[in-house]
C-alpha positions, 0 to 999 in steps of 0.5 A: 500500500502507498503512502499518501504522499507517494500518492500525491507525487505519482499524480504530480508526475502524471499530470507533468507528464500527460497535461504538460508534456513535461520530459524524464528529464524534466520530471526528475529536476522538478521532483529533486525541487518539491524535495528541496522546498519540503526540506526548507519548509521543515526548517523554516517551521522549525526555526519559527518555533524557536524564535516563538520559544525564544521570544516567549520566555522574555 
C-alpha cells in the first residue's frame, strides 16, 4: 500500500507528464525541487518555533 504522499507525487508526475508534456528529464529536476522546498519548509517551521520559544520566555 502507498503512502499518501507517494500518492500525491505519482499524480504530480502524471499530470507533468500527460497535461504538460513535461520530459524524464524534466520530471526528475522538478521532483529533486518539491524535495528541496519540503526540506526548507521543515526548517523554516522549525526555526519559527524557536524564535516563538525564544521570544516567549522574555
Amino acid at each position: 500500500m502507498s503512502s499518501p504522499s507517494r500518492v500525491k507525487k505519482r499524480c504530480l508526475i502524471l499530470d507533468l507528464t500527460n497535461g504538460v508534456g513535461v520530459n524524464e528529464a524534466g520530471i526528475d529536476v522538478i521532483m529533486d525541487l518539491v524535495d528541496q522546498l519540503h526540506g526548507l519548509r521543515m526548517i523554516m517551521r522549525a526555526t519559527s518555533s524557536r524564535l516563538w520559544a525564544t521570544r516567549l520566555q522574555r
